[in-house]
Jmol script that loads the backbone (N, CA, C; Angstrom):
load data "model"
ATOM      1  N   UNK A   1      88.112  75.966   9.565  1.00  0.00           N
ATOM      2  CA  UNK A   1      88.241  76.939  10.627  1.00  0.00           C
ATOM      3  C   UNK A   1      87.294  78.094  10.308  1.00  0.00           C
ATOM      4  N   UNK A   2      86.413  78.474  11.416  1.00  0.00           N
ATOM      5  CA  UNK A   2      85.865  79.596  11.239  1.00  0.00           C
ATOM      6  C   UNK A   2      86.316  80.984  11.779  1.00  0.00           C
ATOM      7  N   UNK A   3      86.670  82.367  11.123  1.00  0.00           N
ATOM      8  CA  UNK A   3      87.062  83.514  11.324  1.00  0.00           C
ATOM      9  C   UNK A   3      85.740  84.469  11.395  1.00  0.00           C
ATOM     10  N   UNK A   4      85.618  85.306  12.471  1.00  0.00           N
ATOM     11  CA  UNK A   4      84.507  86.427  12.249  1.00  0.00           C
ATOM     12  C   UNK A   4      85.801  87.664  11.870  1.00  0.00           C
ATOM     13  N   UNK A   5      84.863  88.420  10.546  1.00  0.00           N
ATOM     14  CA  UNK A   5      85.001  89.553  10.382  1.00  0.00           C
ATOM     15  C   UNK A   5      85.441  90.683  11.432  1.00  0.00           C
ATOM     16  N   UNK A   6      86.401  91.679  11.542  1.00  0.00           N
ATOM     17  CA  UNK A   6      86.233  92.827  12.648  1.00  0.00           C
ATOM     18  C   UNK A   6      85.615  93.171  12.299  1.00  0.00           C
ATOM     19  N   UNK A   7      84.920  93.781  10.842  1.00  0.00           N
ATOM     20  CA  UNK A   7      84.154  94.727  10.533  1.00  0.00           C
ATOM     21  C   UNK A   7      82.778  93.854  10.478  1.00  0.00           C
ATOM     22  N   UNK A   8      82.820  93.489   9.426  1.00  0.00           N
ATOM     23  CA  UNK A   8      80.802  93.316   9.397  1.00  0.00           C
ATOM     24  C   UNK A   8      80.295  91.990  10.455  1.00  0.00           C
ATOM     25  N   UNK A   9      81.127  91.528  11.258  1.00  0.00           N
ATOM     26  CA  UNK A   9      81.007  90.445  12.280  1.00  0.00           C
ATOM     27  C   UNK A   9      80.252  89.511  11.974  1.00  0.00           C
ATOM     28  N   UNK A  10      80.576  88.799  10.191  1.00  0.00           N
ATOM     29  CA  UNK A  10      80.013  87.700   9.999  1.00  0.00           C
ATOM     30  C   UNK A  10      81.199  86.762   9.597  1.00  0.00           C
ATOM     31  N   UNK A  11      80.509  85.496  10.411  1.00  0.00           N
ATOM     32  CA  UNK A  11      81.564  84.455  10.159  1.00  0.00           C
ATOM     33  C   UNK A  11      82.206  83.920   8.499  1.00  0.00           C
ATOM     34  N   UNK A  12      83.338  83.875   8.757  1.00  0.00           N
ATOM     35  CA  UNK A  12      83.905  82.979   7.225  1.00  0.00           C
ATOM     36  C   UNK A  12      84.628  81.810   7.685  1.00  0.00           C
ATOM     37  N   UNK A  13      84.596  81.129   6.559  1.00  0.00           N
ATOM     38  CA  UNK A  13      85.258  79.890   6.812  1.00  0.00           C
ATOM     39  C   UNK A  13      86.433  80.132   5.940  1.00  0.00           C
ATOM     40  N   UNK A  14      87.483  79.711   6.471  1.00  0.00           N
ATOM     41  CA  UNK A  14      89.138  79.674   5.934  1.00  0.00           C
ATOM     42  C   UNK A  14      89.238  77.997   5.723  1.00  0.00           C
ATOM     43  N   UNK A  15      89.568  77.395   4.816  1.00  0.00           N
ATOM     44  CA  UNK A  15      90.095  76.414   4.400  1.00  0.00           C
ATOM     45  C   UNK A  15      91.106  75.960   4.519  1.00  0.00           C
ATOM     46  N   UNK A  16      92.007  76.275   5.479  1.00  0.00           N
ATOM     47  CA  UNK A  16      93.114  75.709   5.995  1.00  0.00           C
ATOM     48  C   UNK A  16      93.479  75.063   6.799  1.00  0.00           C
ATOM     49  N   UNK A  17      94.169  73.979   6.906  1.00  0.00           N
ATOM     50  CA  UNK A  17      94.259  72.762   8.203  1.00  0.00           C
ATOM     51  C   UNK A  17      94.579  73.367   9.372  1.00  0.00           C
ATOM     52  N   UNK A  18      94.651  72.373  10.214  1.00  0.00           N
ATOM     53  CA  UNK A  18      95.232  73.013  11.945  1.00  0.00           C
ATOM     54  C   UNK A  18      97.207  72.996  11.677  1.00  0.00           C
ATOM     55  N   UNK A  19      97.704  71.882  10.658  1.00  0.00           N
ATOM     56  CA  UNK A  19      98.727  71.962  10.561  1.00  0.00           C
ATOM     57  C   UNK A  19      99.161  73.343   9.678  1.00  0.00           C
ATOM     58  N   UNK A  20      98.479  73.567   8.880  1.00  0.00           N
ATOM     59  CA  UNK A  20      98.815  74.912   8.103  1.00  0.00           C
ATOM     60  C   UNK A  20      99.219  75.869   8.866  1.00  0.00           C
ATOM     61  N   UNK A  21      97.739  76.375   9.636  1.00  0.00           N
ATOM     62  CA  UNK A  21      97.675  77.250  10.628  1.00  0.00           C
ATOM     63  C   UNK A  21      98.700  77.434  11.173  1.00  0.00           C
ATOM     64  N   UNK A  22      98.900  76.337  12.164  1.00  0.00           N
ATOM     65  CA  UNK A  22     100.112  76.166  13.076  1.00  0.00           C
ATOM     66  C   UNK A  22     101.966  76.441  12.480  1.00  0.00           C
ATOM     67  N   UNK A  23     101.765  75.702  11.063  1.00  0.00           N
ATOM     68  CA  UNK A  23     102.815  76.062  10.652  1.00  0.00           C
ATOM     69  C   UNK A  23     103.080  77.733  10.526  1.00  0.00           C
ATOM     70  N   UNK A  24     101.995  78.547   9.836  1.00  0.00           N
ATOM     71  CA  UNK A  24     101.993  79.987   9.702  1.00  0.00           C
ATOM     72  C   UNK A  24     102.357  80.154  11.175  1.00  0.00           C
ATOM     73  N   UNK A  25     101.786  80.215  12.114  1.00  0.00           N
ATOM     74  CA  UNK A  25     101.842  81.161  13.257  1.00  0.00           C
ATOM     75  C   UNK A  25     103.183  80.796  13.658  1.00  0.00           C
ATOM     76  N   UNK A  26     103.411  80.082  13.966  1.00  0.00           N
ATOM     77  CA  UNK A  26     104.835  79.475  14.781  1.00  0.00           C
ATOM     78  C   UNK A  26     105.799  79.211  14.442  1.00  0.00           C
ATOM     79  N   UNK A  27     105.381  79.228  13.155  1.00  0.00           N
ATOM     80  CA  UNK A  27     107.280  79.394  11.998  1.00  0.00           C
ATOM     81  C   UNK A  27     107.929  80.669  11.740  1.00  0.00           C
ATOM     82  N   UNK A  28     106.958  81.474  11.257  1.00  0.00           N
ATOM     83  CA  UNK A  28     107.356  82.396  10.857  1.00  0.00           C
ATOM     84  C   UNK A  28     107.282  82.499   9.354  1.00  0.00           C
ATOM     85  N   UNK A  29     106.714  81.608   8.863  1.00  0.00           N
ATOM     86  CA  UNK A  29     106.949  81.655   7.694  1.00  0.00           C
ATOM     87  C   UNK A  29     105.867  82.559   7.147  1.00  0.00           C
ATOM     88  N   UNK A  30     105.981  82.939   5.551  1.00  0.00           N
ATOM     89  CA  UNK A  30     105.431  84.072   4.997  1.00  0.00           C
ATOM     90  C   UNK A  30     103.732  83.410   4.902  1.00  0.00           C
ATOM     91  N   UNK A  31     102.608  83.870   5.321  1.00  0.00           N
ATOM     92  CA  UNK A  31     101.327  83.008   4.951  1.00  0.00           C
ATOM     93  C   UNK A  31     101.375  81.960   3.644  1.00  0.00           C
ATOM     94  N   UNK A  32     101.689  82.835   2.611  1.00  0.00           N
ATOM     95  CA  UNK A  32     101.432  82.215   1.111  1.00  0.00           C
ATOM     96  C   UNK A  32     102.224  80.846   1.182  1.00  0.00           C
ATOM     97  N   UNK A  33     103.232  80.384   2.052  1.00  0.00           N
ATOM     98  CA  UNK A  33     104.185  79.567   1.819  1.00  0.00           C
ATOM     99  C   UNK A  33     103.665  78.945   2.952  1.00  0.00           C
ATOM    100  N   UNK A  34     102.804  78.643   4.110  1.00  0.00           N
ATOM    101  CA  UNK A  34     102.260  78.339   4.640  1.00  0.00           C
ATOM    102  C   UNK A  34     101.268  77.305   4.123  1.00  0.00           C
ATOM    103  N   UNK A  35     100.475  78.215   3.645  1.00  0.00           N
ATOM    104  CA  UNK A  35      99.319  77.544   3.327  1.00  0.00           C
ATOM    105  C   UNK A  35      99.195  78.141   1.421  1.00  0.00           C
ATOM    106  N   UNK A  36      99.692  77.510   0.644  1.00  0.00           N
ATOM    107  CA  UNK A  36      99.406  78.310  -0.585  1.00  0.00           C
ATOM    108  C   UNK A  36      98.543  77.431  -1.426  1.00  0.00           C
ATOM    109  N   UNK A  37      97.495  76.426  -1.240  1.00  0.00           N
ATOM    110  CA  UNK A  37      96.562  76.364  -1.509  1.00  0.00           C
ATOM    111  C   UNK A  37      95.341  77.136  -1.074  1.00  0.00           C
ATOM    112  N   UNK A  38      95.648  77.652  -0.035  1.00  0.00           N
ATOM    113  CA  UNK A  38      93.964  78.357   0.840  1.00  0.00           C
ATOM    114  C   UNK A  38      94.766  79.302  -0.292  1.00  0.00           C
ATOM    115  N   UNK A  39      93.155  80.057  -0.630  1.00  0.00           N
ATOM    116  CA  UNK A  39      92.520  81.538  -1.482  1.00  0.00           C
ATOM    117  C   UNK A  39      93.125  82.596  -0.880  1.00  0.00           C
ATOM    118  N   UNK A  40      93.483  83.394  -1.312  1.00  0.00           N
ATOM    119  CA  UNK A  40      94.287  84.940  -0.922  1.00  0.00           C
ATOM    120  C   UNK A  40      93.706  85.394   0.004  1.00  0.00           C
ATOM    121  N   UNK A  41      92.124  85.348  -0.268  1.00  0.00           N
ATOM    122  CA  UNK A  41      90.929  86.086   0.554  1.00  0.00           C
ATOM    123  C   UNK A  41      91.065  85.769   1.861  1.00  0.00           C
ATOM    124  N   UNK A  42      90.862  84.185   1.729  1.00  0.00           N
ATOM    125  CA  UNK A  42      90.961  83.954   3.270  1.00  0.00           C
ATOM    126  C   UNK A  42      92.180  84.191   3.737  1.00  0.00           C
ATOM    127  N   UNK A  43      93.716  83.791   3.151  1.00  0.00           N
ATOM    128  CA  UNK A  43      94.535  84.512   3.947  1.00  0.00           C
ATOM    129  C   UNK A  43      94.434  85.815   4.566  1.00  0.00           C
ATOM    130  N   UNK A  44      94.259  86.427   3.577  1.00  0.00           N
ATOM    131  CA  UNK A  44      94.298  88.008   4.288  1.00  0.00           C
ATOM    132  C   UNK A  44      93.243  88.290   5.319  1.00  0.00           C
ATOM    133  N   UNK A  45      91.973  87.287   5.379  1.00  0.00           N
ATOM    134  CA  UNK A  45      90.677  86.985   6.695  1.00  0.00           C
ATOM    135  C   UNK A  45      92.005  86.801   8.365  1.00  0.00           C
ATOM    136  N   UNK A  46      92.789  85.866   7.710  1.00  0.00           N
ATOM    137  CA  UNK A  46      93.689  85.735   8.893  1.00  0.00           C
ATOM    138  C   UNK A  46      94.946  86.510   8.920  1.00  0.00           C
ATOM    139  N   UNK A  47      95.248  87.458   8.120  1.00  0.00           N
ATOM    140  CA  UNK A  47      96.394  88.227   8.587  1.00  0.00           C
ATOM    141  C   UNK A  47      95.787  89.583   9.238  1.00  0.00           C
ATOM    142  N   UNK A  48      94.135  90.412   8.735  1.00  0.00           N
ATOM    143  CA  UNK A  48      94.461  91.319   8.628  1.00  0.00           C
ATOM    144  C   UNK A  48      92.381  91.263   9.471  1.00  0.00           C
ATOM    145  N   UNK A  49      92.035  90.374   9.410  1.00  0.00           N
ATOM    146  CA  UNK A  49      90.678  89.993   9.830  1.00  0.00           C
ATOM    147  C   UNK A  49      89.483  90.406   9.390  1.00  0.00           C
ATOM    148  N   UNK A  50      90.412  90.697   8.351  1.00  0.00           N
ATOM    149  CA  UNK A  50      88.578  91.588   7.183  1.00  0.00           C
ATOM    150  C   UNK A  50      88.348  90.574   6.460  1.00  0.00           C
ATOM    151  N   UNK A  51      86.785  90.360   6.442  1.00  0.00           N
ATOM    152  CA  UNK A  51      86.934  89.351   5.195  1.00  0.00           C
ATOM    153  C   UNK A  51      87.106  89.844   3.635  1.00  0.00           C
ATOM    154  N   UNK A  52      86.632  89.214   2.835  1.00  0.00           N
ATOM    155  CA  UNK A  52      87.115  89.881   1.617  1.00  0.00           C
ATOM    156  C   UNK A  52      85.940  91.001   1.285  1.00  0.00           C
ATOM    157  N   UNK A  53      84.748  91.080   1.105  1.00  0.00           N
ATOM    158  CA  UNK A  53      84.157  92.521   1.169  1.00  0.00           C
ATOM    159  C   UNK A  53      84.118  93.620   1.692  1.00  0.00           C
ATOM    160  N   UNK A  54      84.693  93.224   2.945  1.00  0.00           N
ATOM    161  CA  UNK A  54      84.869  94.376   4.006  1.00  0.00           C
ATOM    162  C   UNK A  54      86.462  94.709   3.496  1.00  0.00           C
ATOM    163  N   UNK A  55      86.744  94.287   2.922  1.00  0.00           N
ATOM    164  CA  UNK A  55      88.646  94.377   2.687  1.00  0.00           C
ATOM    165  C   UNK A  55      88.516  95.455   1.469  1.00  0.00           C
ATOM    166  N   UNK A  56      87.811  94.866   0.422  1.00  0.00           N
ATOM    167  CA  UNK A  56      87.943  95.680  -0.876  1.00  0.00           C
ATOM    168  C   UNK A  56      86.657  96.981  -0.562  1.00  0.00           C
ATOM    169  N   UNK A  57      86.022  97.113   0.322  1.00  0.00           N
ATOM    170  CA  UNK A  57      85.730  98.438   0.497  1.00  0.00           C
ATOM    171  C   UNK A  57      86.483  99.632   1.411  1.00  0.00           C
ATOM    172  N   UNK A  58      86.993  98.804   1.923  1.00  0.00           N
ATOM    173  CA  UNK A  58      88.397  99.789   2.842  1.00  0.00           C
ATOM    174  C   UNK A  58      89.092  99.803   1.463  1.00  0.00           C
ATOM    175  N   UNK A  59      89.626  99.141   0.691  1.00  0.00           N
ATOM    176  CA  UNK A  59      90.946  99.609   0.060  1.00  0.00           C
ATOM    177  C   UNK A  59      90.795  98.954  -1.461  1.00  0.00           C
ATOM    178  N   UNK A  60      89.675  99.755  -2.171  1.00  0.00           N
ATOM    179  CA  UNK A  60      88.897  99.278  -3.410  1.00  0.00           C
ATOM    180  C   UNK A  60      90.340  99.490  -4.344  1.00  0.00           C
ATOM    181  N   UNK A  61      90.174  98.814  -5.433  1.00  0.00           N
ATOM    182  CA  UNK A  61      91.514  98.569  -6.268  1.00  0.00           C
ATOM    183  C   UNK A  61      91.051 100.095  -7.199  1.00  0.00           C
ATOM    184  N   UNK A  62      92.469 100.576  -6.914  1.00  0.00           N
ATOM    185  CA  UNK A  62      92.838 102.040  -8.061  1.00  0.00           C
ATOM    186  C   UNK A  62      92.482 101.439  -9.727  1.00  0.00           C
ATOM    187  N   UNK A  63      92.113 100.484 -10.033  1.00  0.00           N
ATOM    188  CA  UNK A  63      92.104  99.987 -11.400  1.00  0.00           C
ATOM    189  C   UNK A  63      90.174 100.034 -11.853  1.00  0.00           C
ATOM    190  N   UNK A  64      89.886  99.493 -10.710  1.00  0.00           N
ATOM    191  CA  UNK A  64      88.252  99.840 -10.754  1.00  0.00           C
ATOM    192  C   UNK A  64      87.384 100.872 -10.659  1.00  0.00           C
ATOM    193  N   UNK A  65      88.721 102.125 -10.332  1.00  0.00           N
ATOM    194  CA  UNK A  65      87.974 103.543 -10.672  1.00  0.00           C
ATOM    195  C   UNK A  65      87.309 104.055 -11.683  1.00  0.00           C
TER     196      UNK A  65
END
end "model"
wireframe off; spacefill off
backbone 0.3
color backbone group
């Protein structure tokens, strides 16, 4: 599956089936338990639509200060 970025509007690819997907959206279930082989990154591409660079510059980790 391909996701565009909101922010830098370049495409990513998420590694997750159509059944995954489907299970996340329409169950209700928590993403990670969804699909907990796909990468964090791309989850959060589909919860929150940043990909992962655009993610960790909005909200750079307090540890890498």
């Amino acid at each position: 599956m391909t996701v565009r970025c909101v922010k830098c509007w370049q495409d990513q690819v998420v590694s997750c089936t159509d059944e995954q997907y489907l299970r996340w959206k329409d169950s209700g279930l928590p993403i990670q338990r969804a699909m907990p082989d796909v990468p964090a990154a791309e989850r959060e591409l589909l919860i929150s639509g940043y990909c992962d660079d655009c993610f960790k510059a909005l909200f750079p980790d307090e540890e890498d200060d």
